[in-house]
C-alpha positions in Angstrom: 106.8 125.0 78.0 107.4 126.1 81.5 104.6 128.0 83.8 105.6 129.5 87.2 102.9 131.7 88.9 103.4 134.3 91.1 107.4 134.9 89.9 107.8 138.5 91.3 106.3 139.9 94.6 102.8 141.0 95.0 103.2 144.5 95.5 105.8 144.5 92.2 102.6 142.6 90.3 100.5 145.3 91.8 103.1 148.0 90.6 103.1 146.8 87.1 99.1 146.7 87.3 98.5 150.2 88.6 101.2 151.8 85.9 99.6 149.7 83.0 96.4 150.8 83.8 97.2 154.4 84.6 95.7 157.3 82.1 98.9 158.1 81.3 100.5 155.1 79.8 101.3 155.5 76.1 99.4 152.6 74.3 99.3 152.5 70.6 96.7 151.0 68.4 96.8 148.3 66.6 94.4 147.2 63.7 95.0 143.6 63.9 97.0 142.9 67.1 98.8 139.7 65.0 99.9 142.3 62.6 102.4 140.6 60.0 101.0 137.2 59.9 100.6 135.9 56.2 98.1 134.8 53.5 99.5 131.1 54.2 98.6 130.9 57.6 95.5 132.9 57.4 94.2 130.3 54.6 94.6 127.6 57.2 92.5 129.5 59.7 89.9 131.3 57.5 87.5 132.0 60.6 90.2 133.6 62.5 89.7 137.8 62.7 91.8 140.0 63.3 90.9 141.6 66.2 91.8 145.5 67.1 93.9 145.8 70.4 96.6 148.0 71.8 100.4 147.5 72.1 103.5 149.8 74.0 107.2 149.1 73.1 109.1 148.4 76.3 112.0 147.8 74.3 112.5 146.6 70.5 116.1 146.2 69.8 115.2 146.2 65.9 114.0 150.0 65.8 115.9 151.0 68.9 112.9 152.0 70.6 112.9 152.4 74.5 110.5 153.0 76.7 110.5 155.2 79.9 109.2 152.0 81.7 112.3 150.1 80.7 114.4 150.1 83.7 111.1 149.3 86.0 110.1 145.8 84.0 113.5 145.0 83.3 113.7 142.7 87.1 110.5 140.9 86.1 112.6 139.4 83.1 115.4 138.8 85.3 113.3 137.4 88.2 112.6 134.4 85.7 115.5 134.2 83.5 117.8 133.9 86.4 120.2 135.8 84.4 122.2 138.5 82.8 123.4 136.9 79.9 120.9 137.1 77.4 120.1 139.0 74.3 117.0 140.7 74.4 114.7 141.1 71.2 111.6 143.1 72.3 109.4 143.9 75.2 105.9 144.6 74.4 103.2 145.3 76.6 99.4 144.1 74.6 95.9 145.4 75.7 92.9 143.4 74.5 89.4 144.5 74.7 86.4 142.1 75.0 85.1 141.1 71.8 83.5 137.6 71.0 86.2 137.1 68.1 87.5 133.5 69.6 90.9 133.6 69.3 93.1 135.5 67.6 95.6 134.6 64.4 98.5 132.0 65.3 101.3 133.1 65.1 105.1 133.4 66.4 106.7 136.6 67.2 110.1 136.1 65.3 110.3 133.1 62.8 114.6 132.2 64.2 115.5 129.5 65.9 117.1 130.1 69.5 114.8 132.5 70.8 112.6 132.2 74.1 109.6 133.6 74.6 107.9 134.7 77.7 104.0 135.9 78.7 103.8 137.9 81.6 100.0 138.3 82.7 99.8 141.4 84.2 95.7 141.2 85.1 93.2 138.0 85.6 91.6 137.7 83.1 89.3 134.9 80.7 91.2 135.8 77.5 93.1 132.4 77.3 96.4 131.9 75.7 95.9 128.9 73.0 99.2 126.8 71.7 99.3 125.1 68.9 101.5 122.0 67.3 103.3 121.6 64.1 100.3 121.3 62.1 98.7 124.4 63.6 96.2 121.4 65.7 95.5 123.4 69.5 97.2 121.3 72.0 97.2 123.9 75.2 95.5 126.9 76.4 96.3 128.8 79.7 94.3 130.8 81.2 95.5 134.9 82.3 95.9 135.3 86.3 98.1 138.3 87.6 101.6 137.1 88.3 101.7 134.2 85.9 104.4 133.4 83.3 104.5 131.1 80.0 107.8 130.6 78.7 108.1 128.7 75.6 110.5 128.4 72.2 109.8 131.2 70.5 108.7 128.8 67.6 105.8 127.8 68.9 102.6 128.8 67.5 99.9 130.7 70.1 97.3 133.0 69.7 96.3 135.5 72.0 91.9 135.2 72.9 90.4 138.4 73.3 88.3 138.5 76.8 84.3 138.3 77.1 83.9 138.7 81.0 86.5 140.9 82.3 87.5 144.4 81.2 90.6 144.2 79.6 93.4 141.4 79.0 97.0 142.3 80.0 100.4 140.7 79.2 104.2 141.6 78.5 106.0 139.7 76.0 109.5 139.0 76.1 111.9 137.7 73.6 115.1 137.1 74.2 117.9 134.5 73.2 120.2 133.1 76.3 123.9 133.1 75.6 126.0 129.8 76.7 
């Protein structure tokens, strides 16, 4: 796991903020914002809940989706990749709401091997990213500040934590599989 704060420039974090935040941006809801996780995994964490939240498709190469905002976040994933040659999964930008939920279901985003992910924390906030090992035991959290980035195999278990102090929780999520 890699963390590197402050990655792009403050006025591009800003950017990012002000368009996130902004009436118009198209947010979808989501019932359970770990959609798709199964009965196996939820047995091993039977007080996790799903918590409600809100999700917008950047990019999903899977349904061919592309967002308007597309060309504007692409430079944040180059500004940490360092590269062009990758293949990129998704972009998704999640919206979480305080709640007093803990944190959400484990998960991974895509269960193949050679992907990257990446957490882009568009707002501070307290709703902490939690990792887990193996054998689903928590072994890291990090907590949301504006301009922060997690990148991790994209087999590694996290869960997102819904905030309790601040308004809202922020992040982009990138996957993406570098090319030799």
């Amino acid at each position: 796991m890699k963390v590197f704060e402050d990655v792009i420039s403050p006025a591009y974090q800003e950017r990012i903020n002000n368009i996130m935040h902004d009436v118009s941006f198209k947010w979808g809801l989501l019932d359970d914002v770990t959609y798709g996780t199964d009965d196996a995994l939820r047995s091993k964490f039977p007080h996790v809940k799903g918590t409600p939240g809100f999700a917008h498709l950047f990019y999903d190469k899977a349904s061919g989706i592309q967002s308007e905002h597309l060309d504007f976040i692409l430079p944040l994933l180059l500004s940490f990749t360092g590269t062009n040659n990758f293949d990129l999964i998704r972009i998704k930008g999640g919206l979480l709401l305080p709640t007093s939920t803990g944190h959400n279901m484990p998960h991974v985003d895509f269960d193949e091997p050679g992907l990257t992910t990446a957490l882009y924390y568009v707002n501070d906030s307290d709703g902490n990213t939690v990792f887990f090992d193996d054998t689903y035991n928590m072994v890291e959290e990090i907590k949301p500040q504006r301009g922060k980035v997690v990148i991790f195999d994209g087999l590694t278990y996290h869960a997102s934590t819904c905030p309790t102090l601040t308004t809202n929780r922020i992040t982009l999520n990138f996957n993406y599989a570098l090319r030799s």
